[in-house]
N, C-alpha and C positions, 0 to 999 in steps of 0.2 A: 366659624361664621358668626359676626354678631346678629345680634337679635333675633335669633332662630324662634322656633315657637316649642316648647318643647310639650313632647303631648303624647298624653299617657292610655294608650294603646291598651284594650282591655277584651278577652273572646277566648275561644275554645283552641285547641291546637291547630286544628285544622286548614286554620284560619291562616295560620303564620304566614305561610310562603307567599300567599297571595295580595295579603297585606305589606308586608317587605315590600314585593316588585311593586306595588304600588307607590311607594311611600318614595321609592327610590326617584319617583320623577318632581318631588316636591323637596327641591335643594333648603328650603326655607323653616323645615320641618324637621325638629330633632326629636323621633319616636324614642317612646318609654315603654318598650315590652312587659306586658304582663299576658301570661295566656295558659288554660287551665280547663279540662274537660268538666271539671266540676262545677255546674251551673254557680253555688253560691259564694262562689271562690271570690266573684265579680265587685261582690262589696268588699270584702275583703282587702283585694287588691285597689279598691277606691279609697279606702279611707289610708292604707299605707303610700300611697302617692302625692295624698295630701302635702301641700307645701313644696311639693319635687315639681308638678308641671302646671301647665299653660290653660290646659283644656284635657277632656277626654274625647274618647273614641271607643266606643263599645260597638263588636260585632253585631249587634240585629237587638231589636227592641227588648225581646227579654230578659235578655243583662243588663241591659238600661234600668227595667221594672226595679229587677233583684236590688241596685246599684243606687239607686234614686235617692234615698233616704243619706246614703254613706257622701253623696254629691256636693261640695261646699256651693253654697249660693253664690259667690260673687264670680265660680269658673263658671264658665261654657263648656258645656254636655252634649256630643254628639251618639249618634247608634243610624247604623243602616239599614237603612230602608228596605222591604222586600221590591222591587216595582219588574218593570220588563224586563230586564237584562236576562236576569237569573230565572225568571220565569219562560222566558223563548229557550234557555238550555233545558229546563226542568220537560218543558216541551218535546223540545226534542231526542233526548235522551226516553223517552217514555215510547216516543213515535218509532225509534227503534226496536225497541222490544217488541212492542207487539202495537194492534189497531185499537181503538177503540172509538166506541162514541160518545161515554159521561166523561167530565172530571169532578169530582171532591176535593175542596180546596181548604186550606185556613192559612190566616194569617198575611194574607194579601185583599187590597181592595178589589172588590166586583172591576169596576172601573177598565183597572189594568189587564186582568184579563180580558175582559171583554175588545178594550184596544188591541190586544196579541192576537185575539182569534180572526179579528177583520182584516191585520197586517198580514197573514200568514193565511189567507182563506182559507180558515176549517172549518169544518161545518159541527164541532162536536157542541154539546150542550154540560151546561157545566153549574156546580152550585157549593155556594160559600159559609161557611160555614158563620154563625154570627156573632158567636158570644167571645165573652174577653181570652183572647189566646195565651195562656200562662198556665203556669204548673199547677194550680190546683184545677184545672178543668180539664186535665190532663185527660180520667176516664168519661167527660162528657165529648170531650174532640174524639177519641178513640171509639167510641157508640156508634158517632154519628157518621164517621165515615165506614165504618164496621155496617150501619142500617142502608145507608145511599151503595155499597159491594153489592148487599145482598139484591140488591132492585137489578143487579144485572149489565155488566159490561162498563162496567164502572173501576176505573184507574185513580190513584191519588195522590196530590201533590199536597206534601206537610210542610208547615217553616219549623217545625219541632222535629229534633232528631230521635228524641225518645217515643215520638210516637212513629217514626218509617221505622224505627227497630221494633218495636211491637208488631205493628200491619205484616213488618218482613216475616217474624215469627209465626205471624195466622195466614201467610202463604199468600195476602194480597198486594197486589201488584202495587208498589208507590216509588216516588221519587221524593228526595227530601230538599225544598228548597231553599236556593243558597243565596246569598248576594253572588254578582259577578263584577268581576272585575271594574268592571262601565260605572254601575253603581257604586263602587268605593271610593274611583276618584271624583266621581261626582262631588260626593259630601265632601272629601277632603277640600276640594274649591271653594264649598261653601264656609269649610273652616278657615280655610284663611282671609273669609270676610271679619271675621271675628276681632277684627282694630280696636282702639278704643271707642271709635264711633259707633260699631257695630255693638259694643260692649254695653254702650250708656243707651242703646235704641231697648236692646234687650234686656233690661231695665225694669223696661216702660212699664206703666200699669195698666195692666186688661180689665174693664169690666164685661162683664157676660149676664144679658138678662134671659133669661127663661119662661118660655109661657105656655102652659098649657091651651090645645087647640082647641076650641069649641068645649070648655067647660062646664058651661052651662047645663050643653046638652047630656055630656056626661055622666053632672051630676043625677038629672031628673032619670038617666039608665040606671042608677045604684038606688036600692031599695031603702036603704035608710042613712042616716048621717054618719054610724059605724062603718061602714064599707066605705066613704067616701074620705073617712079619714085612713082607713086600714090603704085605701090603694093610693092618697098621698102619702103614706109613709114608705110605701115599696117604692113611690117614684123617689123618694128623699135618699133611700139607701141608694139605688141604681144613680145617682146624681151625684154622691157624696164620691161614691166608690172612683167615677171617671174624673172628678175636680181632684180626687186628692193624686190622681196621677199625674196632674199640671201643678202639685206643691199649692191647690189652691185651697182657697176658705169661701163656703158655700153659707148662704141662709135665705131660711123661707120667706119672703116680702110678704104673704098671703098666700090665698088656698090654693091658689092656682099660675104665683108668678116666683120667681128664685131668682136672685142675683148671685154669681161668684165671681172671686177676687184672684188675679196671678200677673204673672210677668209673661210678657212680650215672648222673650227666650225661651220658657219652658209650653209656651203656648203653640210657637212656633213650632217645638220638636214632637209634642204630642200628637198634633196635626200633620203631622210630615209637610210643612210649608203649605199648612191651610188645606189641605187635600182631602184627608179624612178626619170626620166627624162619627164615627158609628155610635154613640149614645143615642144618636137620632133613630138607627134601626133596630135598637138595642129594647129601647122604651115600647116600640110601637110592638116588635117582638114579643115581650114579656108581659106587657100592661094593655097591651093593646089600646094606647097610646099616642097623638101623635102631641111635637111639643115643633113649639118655635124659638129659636134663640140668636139673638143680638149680639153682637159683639165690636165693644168699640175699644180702639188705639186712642191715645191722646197724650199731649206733653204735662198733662197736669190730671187729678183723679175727677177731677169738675167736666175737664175737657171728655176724657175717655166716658164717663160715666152718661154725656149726654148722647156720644156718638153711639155706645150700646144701644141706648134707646131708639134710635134711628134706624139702628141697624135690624131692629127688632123689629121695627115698623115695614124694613124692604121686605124681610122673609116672612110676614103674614101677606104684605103684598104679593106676592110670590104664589102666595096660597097654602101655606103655614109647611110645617114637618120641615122644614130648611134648616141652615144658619147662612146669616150674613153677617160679612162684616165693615166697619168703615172705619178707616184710619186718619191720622192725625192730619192729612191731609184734602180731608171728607171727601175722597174717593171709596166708591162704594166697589167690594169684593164678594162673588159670590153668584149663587149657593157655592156652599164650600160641599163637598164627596159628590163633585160632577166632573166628571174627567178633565173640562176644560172651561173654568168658571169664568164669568164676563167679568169685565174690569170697566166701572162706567163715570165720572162724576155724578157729586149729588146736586150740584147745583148748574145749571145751565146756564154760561153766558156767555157764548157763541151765537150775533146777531144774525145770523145767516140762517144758523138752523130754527131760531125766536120766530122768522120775519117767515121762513117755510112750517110752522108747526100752525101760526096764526092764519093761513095760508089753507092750509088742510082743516082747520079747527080742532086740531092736537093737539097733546099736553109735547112740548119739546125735550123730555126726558126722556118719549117714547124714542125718538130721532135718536138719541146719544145710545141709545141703550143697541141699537140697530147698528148703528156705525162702530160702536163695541164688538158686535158680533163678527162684523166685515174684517174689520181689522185683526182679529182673531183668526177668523177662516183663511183669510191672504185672497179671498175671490171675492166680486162683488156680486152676490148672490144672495136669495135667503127664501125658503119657504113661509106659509101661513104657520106650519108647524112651528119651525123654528123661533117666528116670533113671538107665538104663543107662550111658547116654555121660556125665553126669556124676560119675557114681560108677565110673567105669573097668572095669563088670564087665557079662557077658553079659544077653542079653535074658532067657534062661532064668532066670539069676541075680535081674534083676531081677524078672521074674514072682515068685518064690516070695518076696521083700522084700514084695512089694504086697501080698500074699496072707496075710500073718501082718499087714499095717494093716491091711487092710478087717479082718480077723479082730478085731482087738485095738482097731476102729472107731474110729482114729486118722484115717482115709481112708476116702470113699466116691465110689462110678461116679458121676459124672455126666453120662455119653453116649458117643458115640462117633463118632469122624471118618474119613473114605475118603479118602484121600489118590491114589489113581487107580480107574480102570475096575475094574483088577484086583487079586486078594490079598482078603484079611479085613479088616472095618473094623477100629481102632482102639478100644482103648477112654478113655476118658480121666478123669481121677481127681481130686478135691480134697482138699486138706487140711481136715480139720475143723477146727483152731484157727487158719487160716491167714489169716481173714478179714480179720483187723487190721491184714495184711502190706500188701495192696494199697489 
């Protein structure tokens, strides 16, 4: 068959069978096996491919890691994702064995668990582990789920294999998680975006600006100008360590702002498609810390470099510890590591919603950013809450927003929801012109 894509298949043995039946429903795809229990095999087999395929395909992010460096820049680099698929068997393989009520987890986002546990009404309580999941933090992930056993009635789900054969060896109960099936041909779809249109997007140049939250105050907690330089230099390592995993180039604008430099392509894969951001929980974690950061797409480095800054400006609107981003098409994305991030324009000009914000005495941003949300949920519905957290401003705040729509009967009650035993119910609210949305 012409113009097949030929694409060089890269992961553990394990792996084979399930990657074949996959592969076998994508006639357009001519796999390049390479497969090897030995973790560093991974670059190995990357740089001997060179020249042979199309694209890669690496089993799960840390033969990605290993593999990165061996990666020629102008291919396209996949690795799969952990998300629900293989997390609902890890599940349920575990529910067999025996009850439980914790889980210990790494190497998946909060996010997606937390979607599983709602989908599958469990009631268990569960905790993530947070630092960078890779071989050298091998005996800090082995600790700490070894410390979360010991608290009692606590099970564990790992995306490392070497550490369920460790926990297997210390007699605690784990499942080791895998992609499944669902999430393999996922990506493969997304690889065959990978045109030359998708090639020259992936490209593109990212800038990323960085800002320390409330600095100021910071500084005047640190006793003198040594400390204040010793704990910018921990943020500068912790910053350097996550940019050089996007192949990027980081520097310090001043004391408290960072700009880095990378491609669309490697932006996109580190993020799992904008999904996860953990440096954000990483910094607050360790520095105790919170940062905010921008991130702008654009067809030129003029272009991206101002939409950064914009986008910097949404996630301190936000109320900082965020990332947002805006793209070449100054549509604004984000927060990026919230299971289901609004998608909104930056600029308003829809006279409809102009002529109803002037109407209300509202900014009409607030409007698009609502009908983002509607359109997202598929109902025409939405709490005080909800529009709090997407408009980055207190509950209070949003009460008196709702409170000038029902006035200016842009918005009316339509009930009210209890979300536990205890507290006040909820009230919950529709858009009047919003009908057409869902």
């Amino acid at each position: 068959m012409e113009n097949r894509i030929r694409l060089g298949v890269i992961g553990p043995l394990w792996v084979r069978e399930q990657m074949e039946n996959c592969l076998t429903m994508f006639p357009s795809i001519e796999p390049v096996f390479r497969f090897s229990d030995q973790l560093l095999d991974a670059a190995v087999f990357t740089n001997e491919l060179d020249r042979e395929v199309d694209a890669y395909l690496y089993s799960g992010r840390l033969p990605y890691l290993v593999a990165k460096s061996q990666i020629p820049n102008e291919l396209p680099a996949f690795y799969i994702p952990l998300k629900g698929a293989g997390l609902y068997q890890a599940l349920y393989r575990l529910r067999r064995k025996q009850s439980f009520e914790r889980i210990s987890l790494d190497g998946i986002a909060p996010a997606y668990v937390e979607k599983a546990r709602k989908s599958l009404d469990e009631s268990f309580s569960f905790t993530v582990f947070e630092g960078p999941v890779t071989l050298d933090n091998v005996d800090d992930i082995l600790s700490f789920h070894e410390a979360q056993h010991s608290a009692g009635d606590t099970v564990i789900i790992t995306s490392m294999k070497i550490i369920a054969e460790l926990l297997t060896e210390k007699g605690i109960p784990n499942e080791w998680l895998k992609p499944a099936e669902e999430d393999i041909i996922v990506i493969l779809e997304r690889l065959l975006l990978a045109t030359d249109q998708r090639r020259e997007r992936e490209s593109q140049v990212v800038f990323g600006t960085i800002q320390i939250d409330s600095y100021s105050k910071l500084v005047k907690q640190l006793a003198s100008a040594h400390q204040v330089q010793k704990r910018n230099a921990q943020l500068y390592r912790l910053l350097l360590d996550y940019v050089e995993q996007m192949d990027g180039f980081l520097t310090s604008i001043s004391g408290d702002e960072y700009l880095f430099i990378t491609n669309r392509g490697t932006f996109e894969r580190v993020t799992e498609g904008y999904k996860w951001m953990p440096i954000l929980d990483e910094v607050k974690r360790v520095l105790n810390m919170r940062i905010s950061i921008g991130v702008g797409f654009g067809r030129s480095a003029i272009e991206a470099g101002t939409h950064s800054r914009i986008a910097l400006f949404q996630a301190q609107e936000y109320g900082g510890s965020s990332c947002f981003i805006v793209r070449e098409d100054r549509s604004v994305f984000g927060p990026v590591e919230v299971a289901a991030p609004v998608t909104y324009p930056l600029t308003v000009t829809d006279q409809h919603l102009i002529k109803q914000a002037e109407k209300a005495g509202m900014n009409a941003a607030h409007f698009e950013k609502i009908i983002a949300l509607i359109k997202r949920k598929k109902v025409n519905q939405f709490t005080a809450h909800e529009l709090a957290q997407i408009l980055g401003i207190t509950i209070r705040s949003s009460h008196r927003i709702i409170l000038s729509w029902v006035d200016a009967e842009i918005i009316k009650i339509i009930g009210t929801e209890k979300l536990s035993a205890r507290g006040r119910p909820r009230q919950v609210f529709m858009l009047d012109f919003g009908k057409e949305l869902v």
